[in-house]
C-alpha positions in Angstrom: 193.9 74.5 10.6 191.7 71.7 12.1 190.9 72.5 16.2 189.7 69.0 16.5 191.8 66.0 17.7 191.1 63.0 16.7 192.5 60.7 19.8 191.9 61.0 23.6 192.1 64.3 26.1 194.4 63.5 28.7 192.6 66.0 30.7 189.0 65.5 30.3 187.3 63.3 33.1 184.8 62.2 30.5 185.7 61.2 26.7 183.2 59.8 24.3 183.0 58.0 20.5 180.1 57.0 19.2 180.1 55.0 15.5 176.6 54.8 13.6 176.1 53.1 10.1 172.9 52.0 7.9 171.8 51.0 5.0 170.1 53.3 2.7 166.7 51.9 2.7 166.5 52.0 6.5 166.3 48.3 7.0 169.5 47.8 8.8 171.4 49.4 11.2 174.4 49.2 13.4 175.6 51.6 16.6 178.8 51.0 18.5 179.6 53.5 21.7 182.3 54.1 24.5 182.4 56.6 27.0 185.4 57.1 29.2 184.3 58.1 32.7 187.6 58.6 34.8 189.1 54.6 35.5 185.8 53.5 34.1 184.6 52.4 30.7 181.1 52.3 29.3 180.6 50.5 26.0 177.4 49.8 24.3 176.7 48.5 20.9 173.3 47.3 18.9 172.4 45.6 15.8 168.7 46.7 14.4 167.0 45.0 11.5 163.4 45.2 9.9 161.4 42.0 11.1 164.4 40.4 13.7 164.8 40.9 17.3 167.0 44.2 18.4 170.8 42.7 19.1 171.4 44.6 22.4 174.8 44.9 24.1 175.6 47.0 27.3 178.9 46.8 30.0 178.8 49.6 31.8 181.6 48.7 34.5 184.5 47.9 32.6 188.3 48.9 33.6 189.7 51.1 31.6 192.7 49.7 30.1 195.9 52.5 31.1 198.1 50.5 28.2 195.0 51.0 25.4 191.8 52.8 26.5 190.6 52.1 23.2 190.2 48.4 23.9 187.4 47.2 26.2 187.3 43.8 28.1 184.7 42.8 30.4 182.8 39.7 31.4 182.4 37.6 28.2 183.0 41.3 26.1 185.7 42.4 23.9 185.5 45.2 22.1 187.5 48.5 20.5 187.8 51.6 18.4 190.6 51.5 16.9 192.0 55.1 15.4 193.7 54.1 12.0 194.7 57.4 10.5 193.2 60.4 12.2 190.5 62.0 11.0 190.4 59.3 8.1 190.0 55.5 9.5 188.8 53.7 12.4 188.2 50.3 13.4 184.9 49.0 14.8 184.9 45.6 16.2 183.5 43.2 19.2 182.9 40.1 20.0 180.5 39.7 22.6 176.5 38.2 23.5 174.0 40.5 22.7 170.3 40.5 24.0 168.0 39.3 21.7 164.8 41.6 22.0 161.7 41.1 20.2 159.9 44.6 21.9 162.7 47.2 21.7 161.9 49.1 24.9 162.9 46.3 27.0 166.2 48.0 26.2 165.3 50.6 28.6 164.8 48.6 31.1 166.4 45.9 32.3 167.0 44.1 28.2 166.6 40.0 29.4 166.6 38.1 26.0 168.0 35.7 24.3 172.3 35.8 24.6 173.4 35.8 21.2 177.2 35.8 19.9 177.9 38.3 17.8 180.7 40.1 16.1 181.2 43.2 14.5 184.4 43.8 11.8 184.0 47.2 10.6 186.4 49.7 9.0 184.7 53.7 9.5 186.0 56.0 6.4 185.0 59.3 6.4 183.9 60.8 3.3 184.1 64.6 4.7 185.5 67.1 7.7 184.7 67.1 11.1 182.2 69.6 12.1 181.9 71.4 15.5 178.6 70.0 17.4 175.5 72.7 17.4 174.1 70.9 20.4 176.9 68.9 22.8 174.3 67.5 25.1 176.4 68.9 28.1 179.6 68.3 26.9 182.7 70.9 27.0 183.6 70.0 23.1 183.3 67.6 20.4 182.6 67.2 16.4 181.0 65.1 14.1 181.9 63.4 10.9 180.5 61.8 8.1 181.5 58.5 6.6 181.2 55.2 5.2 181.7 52.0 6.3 182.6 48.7 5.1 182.9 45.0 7.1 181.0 42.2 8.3 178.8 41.4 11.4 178.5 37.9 12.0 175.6 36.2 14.8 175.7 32.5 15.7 173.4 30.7 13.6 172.3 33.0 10.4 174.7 33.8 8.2 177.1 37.1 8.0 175.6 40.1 7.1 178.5 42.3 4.5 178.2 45.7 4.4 179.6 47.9 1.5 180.0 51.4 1.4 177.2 52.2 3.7 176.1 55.5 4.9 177.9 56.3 8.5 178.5 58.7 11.4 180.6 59.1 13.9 180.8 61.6 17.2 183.5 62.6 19.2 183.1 64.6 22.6 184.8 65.3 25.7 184.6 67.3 29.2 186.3 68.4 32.2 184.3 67.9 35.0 180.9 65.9 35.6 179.3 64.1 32.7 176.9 64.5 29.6 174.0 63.4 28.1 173.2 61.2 25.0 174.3 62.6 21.4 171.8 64.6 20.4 170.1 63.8 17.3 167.2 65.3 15.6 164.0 64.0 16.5 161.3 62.3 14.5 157.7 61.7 16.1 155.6 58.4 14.9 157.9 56.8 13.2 157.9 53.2 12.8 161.5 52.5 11.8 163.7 49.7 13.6 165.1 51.1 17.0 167.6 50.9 19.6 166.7 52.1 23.0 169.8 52.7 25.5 169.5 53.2 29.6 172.6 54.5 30.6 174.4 54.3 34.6 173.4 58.2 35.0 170.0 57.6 34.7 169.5 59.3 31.3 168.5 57.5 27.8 168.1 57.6 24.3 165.4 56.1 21.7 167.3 55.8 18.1 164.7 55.2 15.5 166.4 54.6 11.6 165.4 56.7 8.3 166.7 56.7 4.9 168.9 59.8 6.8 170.5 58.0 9.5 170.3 57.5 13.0 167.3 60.3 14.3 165.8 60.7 18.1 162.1 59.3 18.9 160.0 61.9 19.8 156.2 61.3 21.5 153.5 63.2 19.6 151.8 65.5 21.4 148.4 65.4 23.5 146.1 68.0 21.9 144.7 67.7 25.7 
């Protein structure tokens, strides 16, 4: 029998879901992540293409809704994760301004660019079982799952981008008790694939760089000094 549930913890004080897709020649690539943290809400999303400005989108202060924590609505931001059939379906969507960011690390630090509307209409279907998490970056629990997903992300002035059947991820974890870290991902040192950088409240951060794989962490090479 699965040991995994695939909806919220009433009793964990921090509860996180984190959606990845790409497309198979590493071109393109689309996260979507939020983080329960007691009455608080944490939602960050990005949209990464070869040649284009990284679509950046952060609100780390949002109320969490008692009614439907699922749904997230701050200042000029809606968003959600909605749980379709467990373990099988979810919904990915937003409509929000991103940053526009033409040197990715700027999404470490304080991410001024260009607001862009943007919108995300994605359906997650996972193409295997959840698997327990070798490495919960400081969480009690959680799992991972393979997938695929289909939809459409629209930005104001270019025209939709439709995704079919593309390779995708998603993470689940939860925890009594103070906070975790980033997923952790394997890491991948010089490599020149698009990015999305993420600062987070707690101070910590993550550096996603795309392969043909999926979603990976960027490493520094190391000083022979």
């Amino acid at each position: 029998m699965n040991r995994f549930v695939d909806g919220r913890h009433p009793d964990a004080d921090t509860e996180e879901w984190v959606f990845a897709a790409w497309t198979a020649d590493a071109t393109l690539g689309v996260i979507s992540g939020h983080r329960l943290v007691g009455r608080t809400a944490w939602y960050w999303a990005a949209l990464a293409r070869a040649g284009r400005p990284l679509l950046h989108v952060t609100d780390f202060d949002v109320p969490v809704r008692a009614v439907d924590p699922f749904i997230v609505k701050g200042e000029q931001l809606w968003a959600e994760h909605t749980r379709d059939a467990p373990m099988e379906q979810w919904s990915i969507g937003n409509e929000t301004y991103a940053s526009a960011l033409d040197v990715p690390e700027d999404a470490l630090g304080l991410a001024y660019g260009d607001p862009t509307p943007i919108a995300f209409d994605l359906e997650w279907y996972a193409t295997g079982g959840p698997a327990a998490l070798g490495d919960l970056g400081g969480a009690g629990d959680g799992y991972e799952q393979p997938g695929v997903v289909h939809g459409r992300v629209e930005i104001a002035g270019e025209a939709g981008i439709e995704l079919a059947e593309v390779p995708a991820h998603r993470w689940h974890r939860w925890k009594r008790g103070p906070g975790f870290g980033p997923v952790v991902l394997a890491e991948v040192v010089a490599h020149t694939g698009v990015r999305a950088p993420f600062t987070f409240p707690d101070g910590a951060a993550t550096d996603l760089v795309l392969t043909p794989a999926g979603w990976r962490r960027r490493g520094r090479r190391q000083s022979l000094h």
